[in-house]
PDB file as gemmi writes it, atoms N, CA and C in Angstrom:
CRYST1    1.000    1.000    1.000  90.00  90.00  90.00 P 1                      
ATOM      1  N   UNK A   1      23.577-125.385-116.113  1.00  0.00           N  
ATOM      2  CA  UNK A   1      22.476-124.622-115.555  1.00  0.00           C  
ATOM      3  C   UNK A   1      21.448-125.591-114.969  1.00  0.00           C  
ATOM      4  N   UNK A   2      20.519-124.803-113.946  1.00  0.00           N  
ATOM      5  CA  UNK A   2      19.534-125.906-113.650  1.00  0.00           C  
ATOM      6  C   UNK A   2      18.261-125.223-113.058  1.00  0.00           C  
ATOM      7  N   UNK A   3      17.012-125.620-113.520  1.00  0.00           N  
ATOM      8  CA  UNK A   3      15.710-125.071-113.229  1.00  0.00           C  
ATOM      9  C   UNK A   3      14.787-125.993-112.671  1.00  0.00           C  
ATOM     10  N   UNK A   4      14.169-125.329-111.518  1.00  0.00           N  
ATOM     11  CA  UNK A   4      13.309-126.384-110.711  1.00  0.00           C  
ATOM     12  C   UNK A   4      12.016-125.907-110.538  1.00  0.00           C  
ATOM     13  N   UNK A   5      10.880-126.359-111.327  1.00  0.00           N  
ATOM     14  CA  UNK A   5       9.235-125.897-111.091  1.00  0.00           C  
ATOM     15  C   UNK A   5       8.814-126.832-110.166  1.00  0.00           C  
ATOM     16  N   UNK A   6       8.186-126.149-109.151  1.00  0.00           N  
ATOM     17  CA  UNK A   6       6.865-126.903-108.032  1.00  0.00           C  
ATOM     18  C   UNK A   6       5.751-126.901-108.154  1.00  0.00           C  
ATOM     19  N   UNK A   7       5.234-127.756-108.118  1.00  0.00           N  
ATOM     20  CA  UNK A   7       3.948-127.940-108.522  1.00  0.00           C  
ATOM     21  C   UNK A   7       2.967-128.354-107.727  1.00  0.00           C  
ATOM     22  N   UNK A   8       3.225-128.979-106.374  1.00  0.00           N  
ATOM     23  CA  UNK A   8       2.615-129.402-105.529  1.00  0.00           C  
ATOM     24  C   UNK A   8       3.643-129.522-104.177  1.00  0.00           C  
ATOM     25  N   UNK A   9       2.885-129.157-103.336  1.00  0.00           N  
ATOM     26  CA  UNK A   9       4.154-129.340-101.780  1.00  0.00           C  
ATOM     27  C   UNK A   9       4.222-130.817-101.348  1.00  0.00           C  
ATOM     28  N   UNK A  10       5.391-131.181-100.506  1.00  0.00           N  
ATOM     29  CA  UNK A  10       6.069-132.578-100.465  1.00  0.00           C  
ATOM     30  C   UNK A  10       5.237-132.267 -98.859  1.00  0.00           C  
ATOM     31  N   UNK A  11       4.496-133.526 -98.489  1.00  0.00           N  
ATOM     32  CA  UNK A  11       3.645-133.537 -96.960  1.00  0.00           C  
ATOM     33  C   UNK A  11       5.090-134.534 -96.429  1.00  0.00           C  
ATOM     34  N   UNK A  12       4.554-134.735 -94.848  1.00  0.00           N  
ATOM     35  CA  UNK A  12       5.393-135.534 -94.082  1.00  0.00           C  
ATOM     36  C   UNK A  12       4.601-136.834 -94.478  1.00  0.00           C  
ATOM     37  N   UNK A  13       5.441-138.147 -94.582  1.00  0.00           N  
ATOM     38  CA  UNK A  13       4.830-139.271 -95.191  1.00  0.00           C  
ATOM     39  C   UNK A  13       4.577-139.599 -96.481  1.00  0.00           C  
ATOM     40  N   UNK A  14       5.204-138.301 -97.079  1.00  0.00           N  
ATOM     41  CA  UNK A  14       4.758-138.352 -98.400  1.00  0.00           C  
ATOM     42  C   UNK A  14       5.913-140.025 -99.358  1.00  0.00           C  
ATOM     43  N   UNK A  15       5.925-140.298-100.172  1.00  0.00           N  
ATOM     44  CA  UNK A  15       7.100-140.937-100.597  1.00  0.00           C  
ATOM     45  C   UNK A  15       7.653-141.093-102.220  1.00  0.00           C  
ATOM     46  N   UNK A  16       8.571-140.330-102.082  1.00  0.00           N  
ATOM     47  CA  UNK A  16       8.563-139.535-103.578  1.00  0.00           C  
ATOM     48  C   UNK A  16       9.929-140.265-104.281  1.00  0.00           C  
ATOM     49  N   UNK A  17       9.814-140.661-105.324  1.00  0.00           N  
ATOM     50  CA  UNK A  17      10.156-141.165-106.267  1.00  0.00           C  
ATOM     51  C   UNK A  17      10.464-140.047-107.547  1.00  0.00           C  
ATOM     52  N   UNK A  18      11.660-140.802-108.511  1.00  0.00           N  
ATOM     53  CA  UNK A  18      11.695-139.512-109.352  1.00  0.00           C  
ATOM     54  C   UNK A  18      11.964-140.285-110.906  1.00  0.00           C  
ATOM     55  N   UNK A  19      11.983-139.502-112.017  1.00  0.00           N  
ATOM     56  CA  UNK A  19      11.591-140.192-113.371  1.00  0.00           C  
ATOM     57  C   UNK A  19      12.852-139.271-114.180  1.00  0.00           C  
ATOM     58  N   UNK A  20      13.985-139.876-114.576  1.00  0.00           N  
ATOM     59  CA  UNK A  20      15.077-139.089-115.479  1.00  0.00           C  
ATOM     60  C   UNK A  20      14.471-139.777-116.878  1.00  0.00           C  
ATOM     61  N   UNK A  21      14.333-138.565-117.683  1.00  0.00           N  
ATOM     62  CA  UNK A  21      14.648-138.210-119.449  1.00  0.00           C  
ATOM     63  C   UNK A  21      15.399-137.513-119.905  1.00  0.00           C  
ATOM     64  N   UNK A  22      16.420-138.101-120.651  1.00  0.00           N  
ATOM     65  CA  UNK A  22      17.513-137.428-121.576  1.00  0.00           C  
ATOM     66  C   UNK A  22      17.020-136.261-122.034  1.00  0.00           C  
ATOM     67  N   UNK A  23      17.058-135.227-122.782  1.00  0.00           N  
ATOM     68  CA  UNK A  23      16.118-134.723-123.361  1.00  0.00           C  
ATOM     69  C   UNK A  23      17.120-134.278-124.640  1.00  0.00           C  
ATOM     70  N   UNK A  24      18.502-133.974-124.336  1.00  0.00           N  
ATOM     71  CA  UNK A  24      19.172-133.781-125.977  1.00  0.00           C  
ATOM     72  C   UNK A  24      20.375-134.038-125.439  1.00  0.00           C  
ATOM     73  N   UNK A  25      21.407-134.066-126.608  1.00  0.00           N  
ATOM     74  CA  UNK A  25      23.129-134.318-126.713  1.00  0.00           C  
ATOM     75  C   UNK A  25      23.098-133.299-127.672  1.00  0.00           C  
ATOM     76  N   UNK A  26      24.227-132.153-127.429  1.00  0.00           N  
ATOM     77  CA  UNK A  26      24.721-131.601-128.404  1.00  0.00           C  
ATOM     78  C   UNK A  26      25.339-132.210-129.799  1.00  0.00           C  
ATOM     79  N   UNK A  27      25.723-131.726-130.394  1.00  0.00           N  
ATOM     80  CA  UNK A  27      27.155-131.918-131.327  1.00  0.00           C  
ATOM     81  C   UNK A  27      28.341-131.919-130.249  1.00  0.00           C  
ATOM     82  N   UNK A  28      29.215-132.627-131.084  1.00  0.00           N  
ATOM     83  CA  UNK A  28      30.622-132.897-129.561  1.00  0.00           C  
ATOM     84  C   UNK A  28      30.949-131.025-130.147  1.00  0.00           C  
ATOM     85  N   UNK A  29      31.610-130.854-128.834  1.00  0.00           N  
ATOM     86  CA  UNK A  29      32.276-129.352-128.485  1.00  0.00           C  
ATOM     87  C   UNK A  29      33.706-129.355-127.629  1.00  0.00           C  
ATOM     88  N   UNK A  30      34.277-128.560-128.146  1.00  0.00           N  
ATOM     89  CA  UNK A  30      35.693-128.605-127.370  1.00  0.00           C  
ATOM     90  C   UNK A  30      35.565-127.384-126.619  1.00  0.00           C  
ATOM     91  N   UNK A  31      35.954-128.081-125.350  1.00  0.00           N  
ATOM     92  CA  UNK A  31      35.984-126.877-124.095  1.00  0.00           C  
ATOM     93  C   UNK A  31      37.357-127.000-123.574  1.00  0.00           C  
ATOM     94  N   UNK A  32      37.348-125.897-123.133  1.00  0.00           N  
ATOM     95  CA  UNK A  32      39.039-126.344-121.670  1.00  0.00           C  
ATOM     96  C   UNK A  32      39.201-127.645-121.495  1.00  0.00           C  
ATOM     97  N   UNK A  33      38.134-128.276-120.698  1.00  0.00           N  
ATOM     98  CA  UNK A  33      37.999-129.314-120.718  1.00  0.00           C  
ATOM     99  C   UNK A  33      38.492-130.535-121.208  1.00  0.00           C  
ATOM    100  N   UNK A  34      37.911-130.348-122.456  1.00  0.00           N  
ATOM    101  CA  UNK A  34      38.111-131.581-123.504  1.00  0.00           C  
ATOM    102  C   UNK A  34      37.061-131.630-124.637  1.00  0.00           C  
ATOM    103  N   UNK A  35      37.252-132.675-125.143  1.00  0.00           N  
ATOM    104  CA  UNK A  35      36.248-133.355-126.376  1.00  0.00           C  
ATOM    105  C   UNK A  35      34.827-133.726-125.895  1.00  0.00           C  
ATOM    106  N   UNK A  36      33.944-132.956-125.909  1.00  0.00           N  
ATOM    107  CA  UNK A  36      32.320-133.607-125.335  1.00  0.00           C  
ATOM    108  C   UNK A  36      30.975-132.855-126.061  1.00  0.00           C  
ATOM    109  N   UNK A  37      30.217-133.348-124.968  1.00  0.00           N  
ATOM    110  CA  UNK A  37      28.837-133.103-125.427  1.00  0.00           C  
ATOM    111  C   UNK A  37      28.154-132.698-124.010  1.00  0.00           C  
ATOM    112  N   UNK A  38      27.274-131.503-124.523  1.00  0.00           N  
ATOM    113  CA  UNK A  38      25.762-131.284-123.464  1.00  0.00           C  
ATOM    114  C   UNK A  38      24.816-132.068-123.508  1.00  0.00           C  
ATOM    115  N   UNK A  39      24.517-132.663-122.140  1.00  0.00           N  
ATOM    116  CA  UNK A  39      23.496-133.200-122.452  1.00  0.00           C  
ATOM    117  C   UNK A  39      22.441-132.165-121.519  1.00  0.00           C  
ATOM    118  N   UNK A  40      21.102-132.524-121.234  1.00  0.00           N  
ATOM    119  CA  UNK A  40      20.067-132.232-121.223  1.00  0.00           C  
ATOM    120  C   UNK A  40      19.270-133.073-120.280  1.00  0.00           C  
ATOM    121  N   UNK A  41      19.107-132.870-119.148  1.00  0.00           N  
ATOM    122  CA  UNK A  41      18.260-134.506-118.765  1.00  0.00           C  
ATOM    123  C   UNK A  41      17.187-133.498-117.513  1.00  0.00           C  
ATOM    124  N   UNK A  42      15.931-133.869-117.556  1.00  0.00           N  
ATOM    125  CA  UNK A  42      14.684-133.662-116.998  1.00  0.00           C  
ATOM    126  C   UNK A  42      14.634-134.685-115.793  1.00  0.00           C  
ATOM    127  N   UNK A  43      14.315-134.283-114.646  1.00  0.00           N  
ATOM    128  CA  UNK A  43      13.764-135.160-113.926  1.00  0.00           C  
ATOM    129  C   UNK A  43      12.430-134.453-113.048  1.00  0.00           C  
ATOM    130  N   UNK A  44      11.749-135.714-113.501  1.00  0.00           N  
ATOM    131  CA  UNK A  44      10.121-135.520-112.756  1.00  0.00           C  
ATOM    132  C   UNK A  44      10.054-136.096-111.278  1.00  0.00           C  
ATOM    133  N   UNK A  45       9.896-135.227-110.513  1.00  0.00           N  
ATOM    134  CA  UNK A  45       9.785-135.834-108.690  1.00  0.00           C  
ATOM    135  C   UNK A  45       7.888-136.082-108.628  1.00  0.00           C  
ATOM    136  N   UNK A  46       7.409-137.149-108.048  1.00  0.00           N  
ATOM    137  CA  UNK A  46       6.147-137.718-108.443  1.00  0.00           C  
ATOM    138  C   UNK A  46       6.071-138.227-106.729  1.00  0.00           C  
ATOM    139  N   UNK A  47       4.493-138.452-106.024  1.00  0.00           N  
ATOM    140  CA  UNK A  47       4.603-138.974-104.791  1.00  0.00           C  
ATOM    141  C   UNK A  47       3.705-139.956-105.030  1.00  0.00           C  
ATOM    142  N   UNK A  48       3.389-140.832-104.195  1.00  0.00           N  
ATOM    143  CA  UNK A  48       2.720-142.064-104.196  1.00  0.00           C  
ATOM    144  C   UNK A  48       1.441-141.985-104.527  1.00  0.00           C  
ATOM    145  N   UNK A  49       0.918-141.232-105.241  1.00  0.00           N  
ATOM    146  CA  UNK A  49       0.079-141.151-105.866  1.00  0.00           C  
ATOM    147  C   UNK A  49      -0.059-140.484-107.405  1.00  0.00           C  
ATOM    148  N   UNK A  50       1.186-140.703-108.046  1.00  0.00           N  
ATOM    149  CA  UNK A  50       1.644-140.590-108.634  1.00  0.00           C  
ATOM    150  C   UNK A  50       1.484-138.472-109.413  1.00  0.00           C  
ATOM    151  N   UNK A  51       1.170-137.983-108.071  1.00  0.00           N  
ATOM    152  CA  UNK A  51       0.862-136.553-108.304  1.00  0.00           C  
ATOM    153  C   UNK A  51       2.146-136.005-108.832  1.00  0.00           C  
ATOM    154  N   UNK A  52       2.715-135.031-109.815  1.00  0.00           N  
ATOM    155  CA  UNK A  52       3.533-134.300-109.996  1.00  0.00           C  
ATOM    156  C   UNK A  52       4.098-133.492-109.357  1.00  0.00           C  
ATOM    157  N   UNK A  53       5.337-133.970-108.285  1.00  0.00           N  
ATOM    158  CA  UNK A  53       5.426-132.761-107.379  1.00  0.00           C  
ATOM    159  C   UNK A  53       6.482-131.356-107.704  1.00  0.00           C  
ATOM    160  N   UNK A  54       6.718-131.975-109.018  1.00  0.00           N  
ATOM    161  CA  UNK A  54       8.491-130.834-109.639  1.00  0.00           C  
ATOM    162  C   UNK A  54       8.949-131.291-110.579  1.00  0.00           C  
ATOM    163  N   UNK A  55       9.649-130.422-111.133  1.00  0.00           N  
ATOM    164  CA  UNK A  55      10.665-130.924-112.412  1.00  0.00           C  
ATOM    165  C   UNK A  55      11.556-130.290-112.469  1.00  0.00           C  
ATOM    166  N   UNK A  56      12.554-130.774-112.463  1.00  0.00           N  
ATOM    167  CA  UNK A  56      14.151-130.243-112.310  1.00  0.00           C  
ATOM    168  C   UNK A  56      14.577-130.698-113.954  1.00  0.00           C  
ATOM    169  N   UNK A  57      15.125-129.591-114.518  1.00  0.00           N  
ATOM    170  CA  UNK A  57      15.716-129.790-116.026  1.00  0.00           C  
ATOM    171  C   UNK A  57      17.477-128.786-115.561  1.00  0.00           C  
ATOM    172  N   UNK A  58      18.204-130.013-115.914  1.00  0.00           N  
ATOM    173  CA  UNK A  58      19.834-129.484-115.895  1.00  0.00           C  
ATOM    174  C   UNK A  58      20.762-129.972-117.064  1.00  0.00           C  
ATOM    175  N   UNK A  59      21.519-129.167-117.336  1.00  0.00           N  
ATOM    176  CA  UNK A  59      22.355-129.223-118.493  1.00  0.00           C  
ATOM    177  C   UNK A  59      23.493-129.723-117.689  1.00  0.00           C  
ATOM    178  N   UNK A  60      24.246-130.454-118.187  1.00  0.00           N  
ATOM    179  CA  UNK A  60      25.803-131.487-118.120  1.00  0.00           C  
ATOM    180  C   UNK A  60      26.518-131.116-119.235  1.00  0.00           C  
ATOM    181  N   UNK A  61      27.903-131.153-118.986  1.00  0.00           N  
ATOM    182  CA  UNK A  61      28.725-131.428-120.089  1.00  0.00           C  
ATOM    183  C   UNK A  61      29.833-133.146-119.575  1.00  0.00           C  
ATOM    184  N   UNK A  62      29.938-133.857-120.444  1.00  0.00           N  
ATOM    185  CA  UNK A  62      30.264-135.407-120.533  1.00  0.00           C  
ATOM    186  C   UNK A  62      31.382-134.917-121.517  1.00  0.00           C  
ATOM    187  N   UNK A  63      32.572-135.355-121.053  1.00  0.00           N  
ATOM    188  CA  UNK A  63      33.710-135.611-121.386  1.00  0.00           C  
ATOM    189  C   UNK A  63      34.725-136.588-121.410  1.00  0.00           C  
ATOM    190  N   UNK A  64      35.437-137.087-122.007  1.00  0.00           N  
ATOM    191  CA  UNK A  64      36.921-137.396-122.150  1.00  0.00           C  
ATOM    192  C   UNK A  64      37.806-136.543-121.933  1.00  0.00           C  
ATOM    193  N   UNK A  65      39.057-137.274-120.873  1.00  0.00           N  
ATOM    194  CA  UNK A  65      39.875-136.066-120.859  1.00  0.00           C  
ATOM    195  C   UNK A  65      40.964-136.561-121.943  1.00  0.00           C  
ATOM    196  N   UNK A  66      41.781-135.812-122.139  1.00  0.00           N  
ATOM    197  CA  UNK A  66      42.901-136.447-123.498  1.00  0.00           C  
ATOM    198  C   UNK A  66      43.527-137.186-122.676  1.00  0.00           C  
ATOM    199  N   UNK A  67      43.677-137.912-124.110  1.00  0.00           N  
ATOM    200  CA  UNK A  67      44.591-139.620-123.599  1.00  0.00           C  
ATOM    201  C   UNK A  67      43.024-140.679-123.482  1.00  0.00           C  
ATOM    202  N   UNK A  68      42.234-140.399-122.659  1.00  0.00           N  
ATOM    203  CA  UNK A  68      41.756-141.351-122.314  1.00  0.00           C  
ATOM    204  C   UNK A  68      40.791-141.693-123.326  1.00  0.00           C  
ATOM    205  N   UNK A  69      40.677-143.403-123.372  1.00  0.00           N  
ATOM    206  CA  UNK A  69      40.075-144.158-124.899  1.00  0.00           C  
ATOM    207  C   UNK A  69      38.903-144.542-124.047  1.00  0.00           C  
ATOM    208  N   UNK A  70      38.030-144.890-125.591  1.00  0.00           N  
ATOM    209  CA  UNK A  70      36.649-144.921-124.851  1.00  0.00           C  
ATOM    210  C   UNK A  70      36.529-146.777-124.118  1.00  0.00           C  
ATOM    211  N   UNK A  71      35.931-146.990-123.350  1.00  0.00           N  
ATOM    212  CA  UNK A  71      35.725-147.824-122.115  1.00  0.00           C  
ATOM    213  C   UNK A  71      34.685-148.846-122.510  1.00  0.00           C  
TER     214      UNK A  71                                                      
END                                                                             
């Protein structure tokens, strides 16, 4: 899933930069997929003045597929 708040409008010239935080890992879960975990990760979009322009928060799922050893 994924949710995006605005908080301020992006001008022309503006120059925006962005800030990722983890925010959780599940317990591992078995999906179709495979063996994994949700993660959780926030990102803050900020402009050169370090104003808050958004925050995008999206859920992932991180997997192994079978067979494959960890790296």
């Amino acid at each position: 899933s994924n949710t995006i708040t605005f908080h301020e409008p992006v001008r022309p010239g503006d120059r925006v930069r962005s800030r990722q935080t983890l925010r959780s890992i599940s317990e591992p879960k078995t999906t179709r997929l495979g063996l994994g975990r949700f993660w959780v990760i926030e990102v803050e979009y900020l402009n050169q003045d370090d104003a808050l322009l958004g925050v995008e928060s999206y859920t992932a799922f991180g997997y192994r597929r079978p067979g494959e050893g960890a790296q």
